[in-house]
Structure formats: C-alpha cells, structure tokens
Backbone as ProteinMPNN parsed JSONL, in Angstrom:
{"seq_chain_A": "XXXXXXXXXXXXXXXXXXXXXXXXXXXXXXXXXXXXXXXXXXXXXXXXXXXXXXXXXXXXXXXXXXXXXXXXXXXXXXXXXXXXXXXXXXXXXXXXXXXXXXXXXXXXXXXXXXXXXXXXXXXXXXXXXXXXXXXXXXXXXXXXXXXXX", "coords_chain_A": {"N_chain_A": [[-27.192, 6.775, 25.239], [-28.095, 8.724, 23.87], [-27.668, 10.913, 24.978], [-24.685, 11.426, 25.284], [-23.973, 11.222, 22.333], [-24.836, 14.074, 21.96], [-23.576, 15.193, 23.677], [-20.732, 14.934, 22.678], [-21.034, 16.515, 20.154], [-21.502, 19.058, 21.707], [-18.525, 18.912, 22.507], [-17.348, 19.778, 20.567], [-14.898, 20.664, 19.207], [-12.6, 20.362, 21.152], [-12.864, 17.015, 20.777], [-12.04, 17.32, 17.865], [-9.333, 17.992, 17.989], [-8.583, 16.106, 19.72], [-8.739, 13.61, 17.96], [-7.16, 14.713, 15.632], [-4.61, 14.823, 16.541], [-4.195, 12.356, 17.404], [-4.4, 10.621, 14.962], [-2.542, 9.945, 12.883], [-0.797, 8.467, 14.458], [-2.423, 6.423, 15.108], [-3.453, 5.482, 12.542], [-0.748, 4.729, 11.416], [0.076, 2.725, 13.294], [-2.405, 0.756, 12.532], [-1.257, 0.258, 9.998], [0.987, -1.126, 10.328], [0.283, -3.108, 11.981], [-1.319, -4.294, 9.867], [0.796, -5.447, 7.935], [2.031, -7.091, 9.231], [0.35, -8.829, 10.696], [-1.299, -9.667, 8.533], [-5.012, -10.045, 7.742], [-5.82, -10.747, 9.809], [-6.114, -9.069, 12.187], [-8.285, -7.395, 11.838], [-11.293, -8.196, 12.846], [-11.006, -7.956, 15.849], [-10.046, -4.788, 15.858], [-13.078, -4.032, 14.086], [-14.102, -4.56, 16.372], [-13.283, -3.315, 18.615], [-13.54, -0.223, 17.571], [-16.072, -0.21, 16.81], [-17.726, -0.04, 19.324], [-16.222, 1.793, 20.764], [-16.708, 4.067, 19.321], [-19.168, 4.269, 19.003], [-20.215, 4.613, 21.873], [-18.836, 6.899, 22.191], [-20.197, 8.803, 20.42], [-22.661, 7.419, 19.194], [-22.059, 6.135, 17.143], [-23.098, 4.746, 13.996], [-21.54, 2.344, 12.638], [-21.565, 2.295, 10.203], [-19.137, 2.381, 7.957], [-18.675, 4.451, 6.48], [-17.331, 6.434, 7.309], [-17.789, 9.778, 8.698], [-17.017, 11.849, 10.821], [-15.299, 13.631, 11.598], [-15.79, 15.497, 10.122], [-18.323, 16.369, 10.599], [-19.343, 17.788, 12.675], [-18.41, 16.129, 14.68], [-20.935, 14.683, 14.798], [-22.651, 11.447, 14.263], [-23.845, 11.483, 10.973], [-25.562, 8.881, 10.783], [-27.363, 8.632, 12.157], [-29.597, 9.698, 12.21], [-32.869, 9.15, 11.481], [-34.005, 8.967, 8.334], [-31.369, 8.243, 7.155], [-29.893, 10.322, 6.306], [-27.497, 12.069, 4.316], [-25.859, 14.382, 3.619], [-27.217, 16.974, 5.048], [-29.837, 18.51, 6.489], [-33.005, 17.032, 5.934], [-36.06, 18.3, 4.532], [-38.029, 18.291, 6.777], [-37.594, 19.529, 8.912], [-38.198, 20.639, 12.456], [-39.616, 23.375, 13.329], [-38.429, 24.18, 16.311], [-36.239, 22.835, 16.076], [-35.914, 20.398, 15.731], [-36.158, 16.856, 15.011], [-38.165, 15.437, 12.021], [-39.077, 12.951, 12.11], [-38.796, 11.598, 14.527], [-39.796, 13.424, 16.878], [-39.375, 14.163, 19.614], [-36.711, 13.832, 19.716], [-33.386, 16.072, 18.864], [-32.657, 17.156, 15.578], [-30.284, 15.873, 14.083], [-28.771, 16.658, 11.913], [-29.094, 19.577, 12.745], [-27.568, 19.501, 15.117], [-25.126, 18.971, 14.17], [-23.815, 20.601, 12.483], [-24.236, 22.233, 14.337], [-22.363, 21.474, 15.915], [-19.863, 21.324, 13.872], [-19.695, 24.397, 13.905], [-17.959, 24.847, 15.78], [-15.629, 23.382, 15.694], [-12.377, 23.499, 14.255], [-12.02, 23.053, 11.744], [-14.375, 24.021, 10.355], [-15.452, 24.372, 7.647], [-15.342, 22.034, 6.734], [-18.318, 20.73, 6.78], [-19.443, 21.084, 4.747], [-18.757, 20.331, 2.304], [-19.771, 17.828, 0.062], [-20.827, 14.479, 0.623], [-20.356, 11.15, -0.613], [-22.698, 9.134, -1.268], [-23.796, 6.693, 1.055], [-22.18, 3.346, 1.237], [-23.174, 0.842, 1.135], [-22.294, -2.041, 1.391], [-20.145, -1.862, 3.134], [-21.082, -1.985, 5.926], [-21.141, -1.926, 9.359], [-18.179, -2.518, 9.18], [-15.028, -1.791, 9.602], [-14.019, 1.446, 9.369], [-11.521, 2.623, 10.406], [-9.337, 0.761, 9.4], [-9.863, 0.768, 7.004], [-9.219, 3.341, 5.653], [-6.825, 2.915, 6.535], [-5.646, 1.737, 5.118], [-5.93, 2.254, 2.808], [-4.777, 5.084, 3.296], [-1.89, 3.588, 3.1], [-1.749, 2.599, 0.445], [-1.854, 4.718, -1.935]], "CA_chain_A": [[-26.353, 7.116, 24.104], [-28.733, 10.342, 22.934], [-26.553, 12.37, 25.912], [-23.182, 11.108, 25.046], [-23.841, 12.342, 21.478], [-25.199, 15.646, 23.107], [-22.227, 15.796, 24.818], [-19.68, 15.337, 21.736], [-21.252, 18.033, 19.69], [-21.46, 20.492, 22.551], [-17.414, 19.453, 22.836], [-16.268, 19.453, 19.176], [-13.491, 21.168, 18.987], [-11.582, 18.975, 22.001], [-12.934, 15.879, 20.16], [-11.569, 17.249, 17.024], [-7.754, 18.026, 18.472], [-7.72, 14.604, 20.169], [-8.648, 12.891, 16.568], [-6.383, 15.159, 14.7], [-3.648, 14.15, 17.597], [-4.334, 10.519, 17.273], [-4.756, 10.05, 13.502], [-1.427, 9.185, 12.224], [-0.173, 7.683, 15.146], [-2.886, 5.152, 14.797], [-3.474, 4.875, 10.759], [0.667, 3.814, 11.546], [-0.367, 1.305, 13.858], [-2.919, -0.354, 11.859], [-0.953, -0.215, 9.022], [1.721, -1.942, 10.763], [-0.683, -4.751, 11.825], [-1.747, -4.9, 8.961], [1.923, -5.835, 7.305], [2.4, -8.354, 10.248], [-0.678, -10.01, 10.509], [-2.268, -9.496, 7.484], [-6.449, -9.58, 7.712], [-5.89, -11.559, 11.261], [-6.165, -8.047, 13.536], [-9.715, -6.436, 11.782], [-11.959, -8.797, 13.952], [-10.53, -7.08, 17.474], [-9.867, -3.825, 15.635], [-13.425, -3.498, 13.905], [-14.865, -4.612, 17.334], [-13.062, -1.878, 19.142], [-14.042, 1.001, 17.028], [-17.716, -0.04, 17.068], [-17.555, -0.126, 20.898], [-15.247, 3.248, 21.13], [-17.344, 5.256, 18.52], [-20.822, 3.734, 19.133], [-20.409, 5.078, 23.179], [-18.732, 8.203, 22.515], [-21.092, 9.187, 19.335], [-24.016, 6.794, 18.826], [-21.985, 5.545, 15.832], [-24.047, 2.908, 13.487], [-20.522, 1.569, 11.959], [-21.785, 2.415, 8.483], [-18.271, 1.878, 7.746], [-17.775, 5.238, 5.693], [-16.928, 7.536, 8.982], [-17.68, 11.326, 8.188], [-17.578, 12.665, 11.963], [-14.653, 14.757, 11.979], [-16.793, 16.726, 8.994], [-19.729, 16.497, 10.5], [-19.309, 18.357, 14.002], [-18.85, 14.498, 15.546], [-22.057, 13.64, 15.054], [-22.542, 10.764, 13.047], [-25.233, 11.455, 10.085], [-26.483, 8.152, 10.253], [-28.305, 8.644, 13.747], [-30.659, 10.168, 11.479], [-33.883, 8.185, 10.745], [-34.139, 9.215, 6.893], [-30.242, 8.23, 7.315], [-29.759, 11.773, 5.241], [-25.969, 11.723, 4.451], [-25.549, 15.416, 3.156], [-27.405, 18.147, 5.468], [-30.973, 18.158, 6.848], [-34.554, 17.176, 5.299], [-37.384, 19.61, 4.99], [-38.649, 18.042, 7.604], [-36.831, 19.81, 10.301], [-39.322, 21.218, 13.164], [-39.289, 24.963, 14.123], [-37.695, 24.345, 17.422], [-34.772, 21.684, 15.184], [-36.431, 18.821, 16.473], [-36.542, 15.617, 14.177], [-40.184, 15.676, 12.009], [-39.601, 11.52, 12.527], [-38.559, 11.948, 15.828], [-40.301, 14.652, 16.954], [-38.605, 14.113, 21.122], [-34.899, 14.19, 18.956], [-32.804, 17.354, 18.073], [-32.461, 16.915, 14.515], [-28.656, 15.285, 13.693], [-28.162, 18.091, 11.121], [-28.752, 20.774, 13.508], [-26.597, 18.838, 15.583], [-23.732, 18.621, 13.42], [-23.942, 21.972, 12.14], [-23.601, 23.354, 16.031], [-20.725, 21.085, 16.171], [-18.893, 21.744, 12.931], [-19.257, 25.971, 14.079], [-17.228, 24.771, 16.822], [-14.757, 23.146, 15.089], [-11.141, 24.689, 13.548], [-12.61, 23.192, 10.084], [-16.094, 23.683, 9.879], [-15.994, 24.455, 6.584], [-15.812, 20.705, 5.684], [-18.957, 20.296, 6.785], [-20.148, 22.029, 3.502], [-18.135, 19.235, 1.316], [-20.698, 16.713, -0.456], [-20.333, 13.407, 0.948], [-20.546, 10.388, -1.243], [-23.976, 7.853, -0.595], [-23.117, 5.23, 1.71], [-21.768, 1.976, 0.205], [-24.189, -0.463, 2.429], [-21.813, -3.155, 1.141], [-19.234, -1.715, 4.411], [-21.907, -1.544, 6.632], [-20.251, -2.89, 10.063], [-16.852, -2.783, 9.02], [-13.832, -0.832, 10.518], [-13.638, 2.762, 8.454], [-10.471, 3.096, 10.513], [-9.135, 0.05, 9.016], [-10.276, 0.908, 5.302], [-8.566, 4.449, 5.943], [-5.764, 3.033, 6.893], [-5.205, 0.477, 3.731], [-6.393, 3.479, 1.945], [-2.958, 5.439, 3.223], [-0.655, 3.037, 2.856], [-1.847, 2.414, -1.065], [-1.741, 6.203, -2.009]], "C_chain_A": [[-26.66, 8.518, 23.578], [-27.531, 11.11, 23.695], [-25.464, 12.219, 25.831], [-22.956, 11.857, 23.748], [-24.246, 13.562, 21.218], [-23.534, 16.036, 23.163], [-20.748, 16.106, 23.659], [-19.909, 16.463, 20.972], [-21.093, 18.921, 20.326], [-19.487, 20.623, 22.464], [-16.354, 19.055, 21.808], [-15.372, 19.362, 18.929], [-12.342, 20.337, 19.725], [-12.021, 17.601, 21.206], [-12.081, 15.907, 19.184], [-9.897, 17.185, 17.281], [-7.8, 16.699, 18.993], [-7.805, 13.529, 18.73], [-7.281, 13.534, 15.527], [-4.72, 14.846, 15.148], [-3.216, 12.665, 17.424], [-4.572, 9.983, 15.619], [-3.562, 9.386, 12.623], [-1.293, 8.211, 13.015], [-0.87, 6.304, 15.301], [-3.286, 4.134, 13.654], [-1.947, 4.394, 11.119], [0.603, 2.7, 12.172], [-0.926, 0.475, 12.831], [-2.275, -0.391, 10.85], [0.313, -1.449, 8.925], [1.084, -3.166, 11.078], [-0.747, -5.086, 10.787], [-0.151, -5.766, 8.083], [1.945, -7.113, 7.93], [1.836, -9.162, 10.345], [-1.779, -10.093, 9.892], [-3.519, -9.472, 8.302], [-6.764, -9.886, 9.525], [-6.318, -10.295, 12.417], [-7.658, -7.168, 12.984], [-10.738, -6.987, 12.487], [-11.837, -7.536, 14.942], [-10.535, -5.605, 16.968], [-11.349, -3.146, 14.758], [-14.75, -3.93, 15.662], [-14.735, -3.123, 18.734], [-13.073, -0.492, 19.029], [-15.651, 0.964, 16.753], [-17.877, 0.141, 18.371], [-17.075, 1.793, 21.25], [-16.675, 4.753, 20.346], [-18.912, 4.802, 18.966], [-21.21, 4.518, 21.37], [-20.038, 6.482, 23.184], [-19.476, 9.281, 21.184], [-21.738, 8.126, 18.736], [-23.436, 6.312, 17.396], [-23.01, 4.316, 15.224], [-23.08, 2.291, 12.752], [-21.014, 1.476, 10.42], [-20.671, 1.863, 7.392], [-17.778, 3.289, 6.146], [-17.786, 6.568, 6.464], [-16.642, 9.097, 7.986], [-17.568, 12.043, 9.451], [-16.317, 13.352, 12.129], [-14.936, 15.533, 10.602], [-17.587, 16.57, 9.313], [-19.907, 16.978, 12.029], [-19.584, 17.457, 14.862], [-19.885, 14.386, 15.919], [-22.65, 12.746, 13.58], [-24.434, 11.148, 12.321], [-26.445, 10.093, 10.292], [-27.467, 8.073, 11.002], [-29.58, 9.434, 12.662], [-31.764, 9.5, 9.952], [-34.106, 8.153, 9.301], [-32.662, 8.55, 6.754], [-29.593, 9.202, 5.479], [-28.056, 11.898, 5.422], [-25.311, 13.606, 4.352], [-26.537, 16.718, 3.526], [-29.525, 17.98, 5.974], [-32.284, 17.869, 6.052], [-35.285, 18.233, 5.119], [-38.191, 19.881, 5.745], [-38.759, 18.917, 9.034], [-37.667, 20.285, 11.508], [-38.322, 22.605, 13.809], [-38.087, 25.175, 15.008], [-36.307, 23.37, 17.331], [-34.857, 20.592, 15.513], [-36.473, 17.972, 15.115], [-37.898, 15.775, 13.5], [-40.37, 13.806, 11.976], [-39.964, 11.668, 13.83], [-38.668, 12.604, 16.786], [-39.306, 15.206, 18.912], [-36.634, 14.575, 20.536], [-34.548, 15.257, 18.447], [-32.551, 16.707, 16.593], [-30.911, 16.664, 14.219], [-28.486, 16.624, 12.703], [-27.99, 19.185, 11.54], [-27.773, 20.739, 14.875], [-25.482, 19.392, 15.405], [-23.519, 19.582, 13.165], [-23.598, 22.657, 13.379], [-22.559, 22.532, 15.782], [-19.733, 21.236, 15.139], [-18.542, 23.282, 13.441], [-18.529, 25.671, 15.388], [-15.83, 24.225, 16.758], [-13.849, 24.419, 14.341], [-11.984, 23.937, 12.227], [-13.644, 22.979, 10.135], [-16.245, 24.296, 8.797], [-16.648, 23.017, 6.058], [-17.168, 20.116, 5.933], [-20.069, 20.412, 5.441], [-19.549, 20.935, 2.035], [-19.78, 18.349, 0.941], [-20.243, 15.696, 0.09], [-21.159, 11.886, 0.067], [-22.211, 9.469, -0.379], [-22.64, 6.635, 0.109], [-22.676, 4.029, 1.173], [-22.16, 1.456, 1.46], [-23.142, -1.328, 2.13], [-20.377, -3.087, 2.48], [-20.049, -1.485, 5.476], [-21.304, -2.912, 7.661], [-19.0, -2.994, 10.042], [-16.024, -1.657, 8.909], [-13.705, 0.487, 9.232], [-12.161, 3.339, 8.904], [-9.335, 1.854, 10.144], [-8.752, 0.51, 7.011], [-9.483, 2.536, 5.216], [-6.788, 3.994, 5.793], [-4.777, 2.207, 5.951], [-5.279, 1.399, 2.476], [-5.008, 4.42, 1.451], [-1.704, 5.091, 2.724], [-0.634, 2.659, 1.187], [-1.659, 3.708, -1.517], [-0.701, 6.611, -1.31]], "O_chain_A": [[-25.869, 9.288, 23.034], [-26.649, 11.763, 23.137], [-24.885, 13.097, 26.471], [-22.165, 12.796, 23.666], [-23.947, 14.087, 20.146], [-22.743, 16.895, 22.774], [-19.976, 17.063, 23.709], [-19.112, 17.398, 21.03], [-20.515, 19.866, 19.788], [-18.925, 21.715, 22.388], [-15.269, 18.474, 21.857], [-14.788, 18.372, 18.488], [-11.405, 19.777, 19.155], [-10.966, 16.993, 21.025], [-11.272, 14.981, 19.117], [-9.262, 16.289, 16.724], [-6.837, 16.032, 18.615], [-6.9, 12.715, 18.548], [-6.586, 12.811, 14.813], [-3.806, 14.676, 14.341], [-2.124, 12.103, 17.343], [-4.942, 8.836, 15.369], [-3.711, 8.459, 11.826], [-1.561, 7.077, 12.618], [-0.26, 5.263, 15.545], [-3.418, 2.911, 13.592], [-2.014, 3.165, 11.079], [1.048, 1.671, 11.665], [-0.257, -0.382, 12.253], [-2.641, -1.432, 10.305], [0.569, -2.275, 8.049], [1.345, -4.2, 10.464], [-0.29, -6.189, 10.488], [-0.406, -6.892, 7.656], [1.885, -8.15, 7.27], [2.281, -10.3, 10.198], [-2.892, -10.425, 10.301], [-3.434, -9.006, 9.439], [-7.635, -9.396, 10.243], [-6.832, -10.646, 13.479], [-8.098, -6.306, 13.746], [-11.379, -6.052, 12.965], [-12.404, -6.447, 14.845], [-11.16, -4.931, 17.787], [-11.256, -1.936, 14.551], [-15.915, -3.562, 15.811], [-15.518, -2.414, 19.365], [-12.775, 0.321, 19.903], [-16.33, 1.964, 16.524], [-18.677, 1.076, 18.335], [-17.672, 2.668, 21.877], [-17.187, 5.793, 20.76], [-19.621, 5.764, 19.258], [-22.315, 4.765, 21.853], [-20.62, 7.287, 23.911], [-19.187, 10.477, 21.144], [-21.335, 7.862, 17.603], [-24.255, 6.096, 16.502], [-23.5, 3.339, 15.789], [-23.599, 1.483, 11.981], [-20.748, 0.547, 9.657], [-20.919, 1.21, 6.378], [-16.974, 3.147, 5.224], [-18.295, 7.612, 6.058], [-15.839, 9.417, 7.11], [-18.101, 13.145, 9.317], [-16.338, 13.812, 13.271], [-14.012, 16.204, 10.144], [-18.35, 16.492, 8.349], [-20.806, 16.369, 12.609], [-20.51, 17.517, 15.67], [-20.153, 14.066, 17.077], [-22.936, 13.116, 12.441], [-25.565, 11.112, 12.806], [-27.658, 10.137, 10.089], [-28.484, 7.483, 10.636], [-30.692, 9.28, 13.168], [-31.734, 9.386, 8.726], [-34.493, 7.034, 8.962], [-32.797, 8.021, 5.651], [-29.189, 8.92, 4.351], [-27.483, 11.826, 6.51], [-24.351, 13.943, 5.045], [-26.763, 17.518, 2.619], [-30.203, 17.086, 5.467], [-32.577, 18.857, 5.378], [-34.947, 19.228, 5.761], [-38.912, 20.874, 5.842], [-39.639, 18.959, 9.893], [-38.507, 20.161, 10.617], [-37.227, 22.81, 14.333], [-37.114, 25.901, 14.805], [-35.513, 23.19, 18.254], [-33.919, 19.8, 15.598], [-36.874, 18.571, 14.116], [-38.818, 16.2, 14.199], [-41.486, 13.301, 11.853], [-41.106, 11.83, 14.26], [-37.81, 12.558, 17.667], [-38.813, 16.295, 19.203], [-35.772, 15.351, 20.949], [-35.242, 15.657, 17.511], [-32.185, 15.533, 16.635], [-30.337, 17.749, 14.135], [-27.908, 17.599, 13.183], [-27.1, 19.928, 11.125], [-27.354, 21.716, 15.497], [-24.879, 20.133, 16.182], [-22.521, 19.84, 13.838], [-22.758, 23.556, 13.432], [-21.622, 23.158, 15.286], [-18.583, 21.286, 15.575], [-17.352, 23.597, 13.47], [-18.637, 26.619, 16.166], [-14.969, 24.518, 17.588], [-14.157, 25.561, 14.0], [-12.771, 24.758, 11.755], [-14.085, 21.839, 9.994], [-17.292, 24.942, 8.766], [-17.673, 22.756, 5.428], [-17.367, 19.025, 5.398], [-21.186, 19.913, 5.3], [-20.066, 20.969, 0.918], [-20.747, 18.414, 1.7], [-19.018, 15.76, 0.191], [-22.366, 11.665, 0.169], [-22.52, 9.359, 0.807], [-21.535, 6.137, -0.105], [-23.314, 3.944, 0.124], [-21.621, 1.593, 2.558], [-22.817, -1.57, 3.293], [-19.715, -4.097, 2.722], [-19.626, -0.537, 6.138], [-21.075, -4.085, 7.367], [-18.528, -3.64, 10.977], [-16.285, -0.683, 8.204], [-13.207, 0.161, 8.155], [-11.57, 4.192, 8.241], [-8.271, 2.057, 10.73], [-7.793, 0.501, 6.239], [-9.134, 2.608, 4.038], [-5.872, 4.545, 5.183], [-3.555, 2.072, 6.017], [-4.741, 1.213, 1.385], [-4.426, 4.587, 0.379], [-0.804, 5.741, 2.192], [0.461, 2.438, 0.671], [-0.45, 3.717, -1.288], [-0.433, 7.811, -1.245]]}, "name": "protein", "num_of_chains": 1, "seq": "XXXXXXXXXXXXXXXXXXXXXXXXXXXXXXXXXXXXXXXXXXXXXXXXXXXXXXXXXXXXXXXXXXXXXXXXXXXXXXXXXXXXXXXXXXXXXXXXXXXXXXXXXXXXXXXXXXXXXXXXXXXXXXXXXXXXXXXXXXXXXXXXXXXXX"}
C-alpha cells in the first residue's frame, strides 16, 4: 500500500483531473440511489470506496475525505493522525520522527498538492475529524450534502 500511495502523490495532477472528471457524474448517481433506494445502497457503496480509496491511497475511511486538498494523500496515514500540516517532528531527510523508515504524509502531500492545478487548498484549515464517521462513505455524506444545499 506505502508504494501505491507513493505512486498517487508522484501522479497528482492526473488523479486530480480524473476526480474533478468524475465528481458530479457520480455525486448524481448516488444521489439518485439515494432517492430510489433510500439508505438500502450505502452498505455496497461504503464498501466500494473503502476498497477503491484504501488501494489507490492507503485511505483509513475516516469518513471526512480531504485528498483532493491534500496532494491525494490521505492525512490520516499519519501516526499522530495530524489533520492540518506536519508535526515538529519531521526528520531532516522528511522522514516520519514515529516512523522513522516512512516519508512523512505532510511532505507527501505538500509534493502532491505543488503538483496539483489547486494547490493552494492545501493551505485551507481543515476541521478535526468527527470519529463519530469513522468507516463511513464521505462520498455518500457529500453527496446528501449536495442534494440538501
């Protein structure tokens, strides 16, 4: 999994165009499930975005998805699970100071946001996690999110 989310940071920018590609067309989907068969389709749908995101970025399904602001790499891969930019910990060479074998997720994310068309947003504050969605579909909760607003 470490070299898969290697591999998305190094190829941000194509990650980011196929998300920015695919984002309506699938918040429309689920919102359409959702009309049709009410709560009945988040089972299959938060099993297939833990599966999808957990292989192509080490997701931990936190369930409040920041990786197209965070140069697709998810924050939480990071043992302190630091939501908003690196520790003090960081080692010289950007290594983890838990993890000392691990590139540090912030220096990560940071190469992959400067690779990104918006890497500013990586500079946004991002709310603390709400543990109480921990496991559960963020492209789901997005997409109930849309259709209310």
């Amino acid at each position: 999994m470490y070299s898969l989310r290697r591999f998305a940071t190094k190829h941000a920018r194509a990650y980011e165009a196929v998300y920015r590609a695919t984002e309506l067309p699938v918040l429309a989907a689920l919102r359409l499930l959702s009309r049709v068969a009410g709560n009945r389709f988040e089972k299959p749908i938060t099993w297939l975005e833990k599966h999808t995101k957990g292989l192509l970025f080490d997701c931990q399904m936190c369930g409040n998805c920041v990786l197209s602001k965070t140069g697709m790499t998810c924050p939480m891969n990071c043992p302190k699970a630091i939501r908003n930019g690196p520790c003090g910990g960081v080692r010289a060479n950007g290594n983890c100071e838990v993890i000392p074998q691990m590139k540090c997720v912030w220096v990560d994310a940071w190469e992959g946001a400067s690779r990104m068309q918006n890497s500013q947003e990586i500079e946004l504050v991002q709310f603390a996690v709400d543990r109480s969605q921990q496991g559960s579909s963020a492209w789901i909760r997005l997409a109930k999110r849309e259709s209310a607003g």
